[in-house]
N, C-alpha and C positions, 0 to 999 in steps of 0.2 A: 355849882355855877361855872367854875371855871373847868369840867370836863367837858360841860356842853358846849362851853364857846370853841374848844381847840375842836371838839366833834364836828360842829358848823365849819372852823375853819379850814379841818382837813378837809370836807365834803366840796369846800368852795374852790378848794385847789387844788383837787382834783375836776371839778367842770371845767376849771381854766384849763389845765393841763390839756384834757380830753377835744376843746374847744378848738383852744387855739395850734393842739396836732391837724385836727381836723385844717384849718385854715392853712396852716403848714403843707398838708399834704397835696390839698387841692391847688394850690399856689405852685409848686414845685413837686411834680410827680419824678422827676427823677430822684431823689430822695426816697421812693420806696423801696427800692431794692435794702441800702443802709439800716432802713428801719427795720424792715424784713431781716437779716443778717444781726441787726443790735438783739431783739425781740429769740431769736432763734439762740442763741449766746445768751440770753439771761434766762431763756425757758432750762438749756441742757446745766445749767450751772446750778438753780433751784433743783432741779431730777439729780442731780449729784448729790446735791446736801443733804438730801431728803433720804437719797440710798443709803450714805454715810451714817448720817444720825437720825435719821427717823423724823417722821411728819411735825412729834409735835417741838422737836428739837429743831427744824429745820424752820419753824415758823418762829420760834423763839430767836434765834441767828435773825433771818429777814427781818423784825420788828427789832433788833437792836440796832440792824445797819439804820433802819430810816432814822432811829431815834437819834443814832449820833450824826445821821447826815439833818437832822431840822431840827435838831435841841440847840436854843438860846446858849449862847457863850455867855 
């Protein structure tokens, strides 16, 4: 029960996320370039880690950042 509901509510928080970029973006199109520039910065940083330690070691690393950036204190 409870992997489903955190599955639901990742999935719900990422439509928010995706949503209200969207909203973001069309609101304030100067702001793409940043995005462009953030986005291009976290794509060469993942292609690093992944050269370093390998794919499934590099996805292991990403799933522990998220998990200490939105694990319950």
């Amino acid at each position: 029960m409870g992997f489903f509901k955190t599955l639901i509510g990742v999935i719900v928080l990422l439509a928010f996320v995706l949503i209200f970029g969207r909203v973001l973006m069309d609101q304030f199109p100067q702001l793409r370039p940043v995005w462009d520039e953030v986005a291009l910065n976290l794509e060469n940083a993942y292609n690093w880690i992944s050269l370093e330690y390998g794919a499934m070691m590099s996805f292991a690393i990403v799933g522990g950042i998220v998990f200490l950036v939105f694990a319950k204190r």
